[in-house]
Each structure stands twice: as C-alpha cells, then as structure tokens.
SEBALUM-589945 format. One record per residue (C-alpha): x negated, y negated, z negated; chain. Coordinates in pm, whole numbers. Each point is the difference from the previous one (the first is absolute). Example, Ala and Ser with C-alpha at 12.3 -4.5 7.8 and 13.67 -1.06 7.14 Angstrom:
2
TIPA      xx      yy      zz  chain
TIPA   -1230     450    -780      A
TIPA    -137    -344      66      A
end
This chain:
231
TIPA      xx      yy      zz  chain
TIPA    5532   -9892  -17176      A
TIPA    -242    -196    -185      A
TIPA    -309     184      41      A
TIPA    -190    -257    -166      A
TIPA     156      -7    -279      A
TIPA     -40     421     -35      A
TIPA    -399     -61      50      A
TIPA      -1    -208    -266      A
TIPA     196     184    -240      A
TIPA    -230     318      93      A
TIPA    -317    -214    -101      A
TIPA     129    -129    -321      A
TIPA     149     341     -92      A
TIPA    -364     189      74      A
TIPA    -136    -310    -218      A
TIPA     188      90    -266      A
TIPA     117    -348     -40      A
TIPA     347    -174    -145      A
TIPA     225     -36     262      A
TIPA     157    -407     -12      A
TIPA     288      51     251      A
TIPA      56    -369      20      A
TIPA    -409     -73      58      A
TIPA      33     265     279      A
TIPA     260    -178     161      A
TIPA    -146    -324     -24      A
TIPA    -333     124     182      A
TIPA     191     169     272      A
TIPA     264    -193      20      A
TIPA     294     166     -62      A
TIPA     306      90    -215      A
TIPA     -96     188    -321      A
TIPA     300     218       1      A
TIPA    -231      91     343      A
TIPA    -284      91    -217      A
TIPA     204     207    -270      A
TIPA     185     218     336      A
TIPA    -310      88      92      A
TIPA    -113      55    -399      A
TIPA     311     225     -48      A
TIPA    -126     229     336      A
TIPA     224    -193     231      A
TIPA     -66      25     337      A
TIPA     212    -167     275      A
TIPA     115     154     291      A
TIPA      91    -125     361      A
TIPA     375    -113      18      A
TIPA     112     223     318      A
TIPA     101    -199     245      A
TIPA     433      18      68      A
TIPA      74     127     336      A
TIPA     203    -185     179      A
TIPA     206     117     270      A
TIPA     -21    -117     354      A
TIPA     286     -89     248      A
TIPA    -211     189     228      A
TIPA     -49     305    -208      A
TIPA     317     185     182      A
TIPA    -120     -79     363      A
TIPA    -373      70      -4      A
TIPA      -8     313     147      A
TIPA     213    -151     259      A
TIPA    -178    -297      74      A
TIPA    -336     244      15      A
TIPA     157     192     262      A
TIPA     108    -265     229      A
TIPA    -369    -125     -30      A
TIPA     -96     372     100      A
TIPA     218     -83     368      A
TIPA    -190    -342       1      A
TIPA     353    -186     -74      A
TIPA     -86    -402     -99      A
TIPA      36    -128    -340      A
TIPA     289    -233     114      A
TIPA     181     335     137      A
TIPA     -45     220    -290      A
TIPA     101    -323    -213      A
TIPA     348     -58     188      A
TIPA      46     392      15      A
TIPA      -7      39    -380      A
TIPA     234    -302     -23      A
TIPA     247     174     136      A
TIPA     -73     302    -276      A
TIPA      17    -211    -278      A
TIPA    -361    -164     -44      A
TIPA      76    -375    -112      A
TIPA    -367     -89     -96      A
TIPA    -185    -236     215      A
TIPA    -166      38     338      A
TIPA    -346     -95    -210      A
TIPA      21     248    -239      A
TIPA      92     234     240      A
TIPA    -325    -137     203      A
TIPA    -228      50    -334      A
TIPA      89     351       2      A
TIPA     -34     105     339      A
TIPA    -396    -174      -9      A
TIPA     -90     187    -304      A
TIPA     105     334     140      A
TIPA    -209    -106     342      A
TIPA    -333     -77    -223      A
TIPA      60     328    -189      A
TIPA      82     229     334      A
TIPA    -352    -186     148      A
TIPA    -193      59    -329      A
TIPA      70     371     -15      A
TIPA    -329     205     105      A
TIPA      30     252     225      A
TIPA    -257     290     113      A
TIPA    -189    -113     305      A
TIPA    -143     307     265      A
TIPA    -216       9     268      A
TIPA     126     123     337      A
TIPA    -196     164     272      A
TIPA     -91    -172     320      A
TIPA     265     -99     218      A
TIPA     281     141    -217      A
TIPA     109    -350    -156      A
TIPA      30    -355      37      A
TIPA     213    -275    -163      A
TIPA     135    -324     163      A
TIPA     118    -319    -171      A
TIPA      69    -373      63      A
TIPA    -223    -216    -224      A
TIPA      39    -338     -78      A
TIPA     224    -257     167      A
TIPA    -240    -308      59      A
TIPA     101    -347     116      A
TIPA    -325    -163     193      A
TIPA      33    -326      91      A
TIPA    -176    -148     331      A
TIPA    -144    -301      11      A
TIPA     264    -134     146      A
TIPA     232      68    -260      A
TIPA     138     255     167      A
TIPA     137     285    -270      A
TIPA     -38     367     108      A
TIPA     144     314    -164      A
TIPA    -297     270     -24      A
TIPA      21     355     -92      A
TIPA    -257     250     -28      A
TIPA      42     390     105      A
TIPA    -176     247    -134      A
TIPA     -81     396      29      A
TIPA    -262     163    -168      A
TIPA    -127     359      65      A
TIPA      38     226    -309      A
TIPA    -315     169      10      A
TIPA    -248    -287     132      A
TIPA     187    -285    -107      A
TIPA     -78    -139     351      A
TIPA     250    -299      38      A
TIPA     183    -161     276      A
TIPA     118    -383     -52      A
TIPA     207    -245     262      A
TIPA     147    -286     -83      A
TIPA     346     -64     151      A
TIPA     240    -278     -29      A
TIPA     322     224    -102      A
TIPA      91     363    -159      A
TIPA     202     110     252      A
TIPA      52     422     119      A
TIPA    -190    -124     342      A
TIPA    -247    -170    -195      A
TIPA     -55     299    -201      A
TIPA       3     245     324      A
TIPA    -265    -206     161      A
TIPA    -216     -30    -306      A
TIPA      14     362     -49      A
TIPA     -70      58     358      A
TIPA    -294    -201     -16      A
TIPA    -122     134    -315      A
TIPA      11     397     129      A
TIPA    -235    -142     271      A
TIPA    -230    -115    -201      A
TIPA     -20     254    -180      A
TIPA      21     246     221      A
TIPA     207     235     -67      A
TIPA     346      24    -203      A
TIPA      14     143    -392      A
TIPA     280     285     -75      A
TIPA     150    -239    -211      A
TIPA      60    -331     -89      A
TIPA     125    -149    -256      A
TIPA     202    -321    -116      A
TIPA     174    -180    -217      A
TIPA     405    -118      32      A
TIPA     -56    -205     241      A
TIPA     307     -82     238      A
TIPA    -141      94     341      A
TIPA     -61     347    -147      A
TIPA     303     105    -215      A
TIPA     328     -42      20      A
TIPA      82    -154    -331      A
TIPA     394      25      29      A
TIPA       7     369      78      A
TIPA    -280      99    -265      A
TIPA      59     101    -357      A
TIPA    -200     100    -277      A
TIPA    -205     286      97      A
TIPA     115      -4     377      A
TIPA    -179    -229     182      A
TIPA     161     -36     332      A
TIPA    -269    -174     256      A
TIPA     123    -255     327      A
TIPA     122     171     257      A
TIPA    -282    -174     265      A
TIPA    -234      22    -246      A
TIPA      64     383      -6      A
TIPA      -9      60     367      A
TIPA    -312    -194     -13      A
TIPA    -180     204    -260      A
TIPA     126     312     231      A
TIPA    -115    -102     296      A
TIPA    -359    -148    -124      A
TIPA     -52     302    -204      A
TIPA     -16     -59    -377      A
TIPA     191      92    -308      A
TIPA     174    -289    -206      A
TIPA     -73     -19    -379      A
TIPA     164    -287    -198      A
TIPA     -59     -91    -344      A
TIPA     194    -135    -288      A
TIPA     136    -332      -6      A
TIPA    -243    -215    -246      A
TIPA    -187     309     -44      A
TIPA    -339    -149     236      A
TIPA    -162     289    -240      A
TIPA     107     269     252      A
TIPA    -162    -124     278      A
TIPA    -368     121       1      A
end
C-alpha cells in the first residue's frame, strides 16, 4: 500500500484543490490508475499467502515423539522411510531444529525450594584444550547446584561416563555436606534408560537406580530440549 500516495491525496483533498491524477503520479512516482484506486476508496489488501503442504505434514507428530525418547535425526529419518516419508534427510533436519528452538524458548514457572530439598546436575560444555605441546584433550565440566543457595560444585573430567558421574557426585555431596531429597537431570544416558522409556514413563538405568537408593536421593528428570524445567 502506497501510503504516500494516501497522505498526499488527504492534503490536497483538505486544500480543496483539483486533483491532476497524472501530476500525482509523476511526483510520487507511480501509475495513475494507482492514484484513481485510491481516488475511487480503493484500498489494497495483503494477498494471503497459499499454504503449501509439507511431505512432513503426516509424520510430525511422529517424528516429535521419537525426539521425546531422544531417538537421532538419522533414526527417526530411516524410520519414517519405511512409513512412507520420501522427503530429504535435510528437510527432515530443518524441522526437527525448529521444534528444538521452540521446546527451549517456551517459558516455564521457576520456584524456590527449601534448603536441602533440591539440587540439579548437568554436564556443561565439551572443551578441547590444547597443551603446548600440541597435545589435544577432551574436557568436560560437571556441575550441581543447590536449589535453595545456588551453591555450586564444578570438576572437570576427561569423559561422561556412569563412574565419572558416581565419583563426581560423590565428591560433590562432600562438599557440600550433606545430600538434597532430590536431584534432578536431564536425558542423559548414564541416568535413563532411553530404550525402555516412553513418553510420560521415564524408566531410569538400572545402576543408576541402585545408586540413587543406596546414596539416598530421589531422581527427577526433565524433558528432552526442555532445559526450562530444570531450576
């Protein structure tokens, strides 16, 4: 919409003036059938946009729940092959990023906890130092924080293993102090037992179960992609 073109109709209209279609397109440039639309109360509206269909359309809710077991792109891509997808791997690859971004961007109600009821445990970045030597190393960085103080516990370890994860733990309750009701984490392998789990039934490792029982502490896990849960 020329909006332009409106304001200056509007001022020459309050003026009283002759309207010269052809002068008013010359000065702003455009076609004086333009000029007489807008003279005859024509006023354009958006053209709504066609939608198109998807090959994906009729396996989204699929491909959404695989991601929901923490199933790979390259496995939920060959297992809707074999239901009839015959898109590409890319577009298939576009779709599952969007819906991570959109799970990640949705707010949700943070809470305070009371002392020693709650603490949350992740694995941060993986970090590659390099001596100077040129030797490469693999670095990872554990983490709990204390729901209540925020007090945090870091190590840096050179793998994500359960023993890792044991030990760090270990070390973290003595520092510390004490042990919170509850932890909680996200998906991560050591802790659940992604091939037995389904939507809404979260099934944890068997060790990692005994472990929790014998240290002491009730298991919370969030959402995968949904970092949001964690406090």
């Amino acid at each position: 919409m020329r909006q332009d073109v409106l304001n200056q109709l509007n001022v020459i209209a309050k003026g009283g003036d002759f309207v010269n279609k052809s002068a008013i397109a010359r000065m702003m440039d455009c076609d004086p059938r333009t000029v007489k639309r807008y003279l005859d109360g024509y006023i354009p509206t958006k053209k709504r946009k066609r939608k198109t269909h998807s090959k994906l359309d009729d396996f989204k809710s699929t491909i959404i729940s695989k991601l929901e077991l923490g199933c790979s792109g390259m496995a939920i891509f060959k297992f809707i092959q074999k239901s009839g997808y015959n898109g590409s791997y890319s577009l298939l690859e576009e779709f599952i990023k969007k819906h991570k971004d959109e799970q990640t961007k949705k707010a949700t109600i943070r809470f305070e906890t009371c002392p020693g009821q709650q603490a949350q445990v992740d694995w941060k970045e993986n970090l590659k130092m390099i001596s100077k030597y040129g030797e490469v190393f693999d670095v990872n960085i554990f983490l709990m924080v204390l729901g209540y103080s925020r007090m945090k516990f870091v190590k840096l370890t050179n793998d994500r293993t359960q023993k890792t994860l044991f030990n760090c733990m270990n070390e973290a309750f003595m520092y510390f102090k004490g042990i919170p009701k509850e932890i909680i984490f996200d998906n991560m392998k050591t802790v659940v037992d992604r091939e037995n789990s389904r939507v809404g039934n979260i099934k944890l490792n068997s060790k990692f179960s005994q472990y929790s029982k014998d240290v002491g502490f009730n298991t919370i896990t969030c959402r995968i992609y949904r970092p949001q849960t964690k406090r």
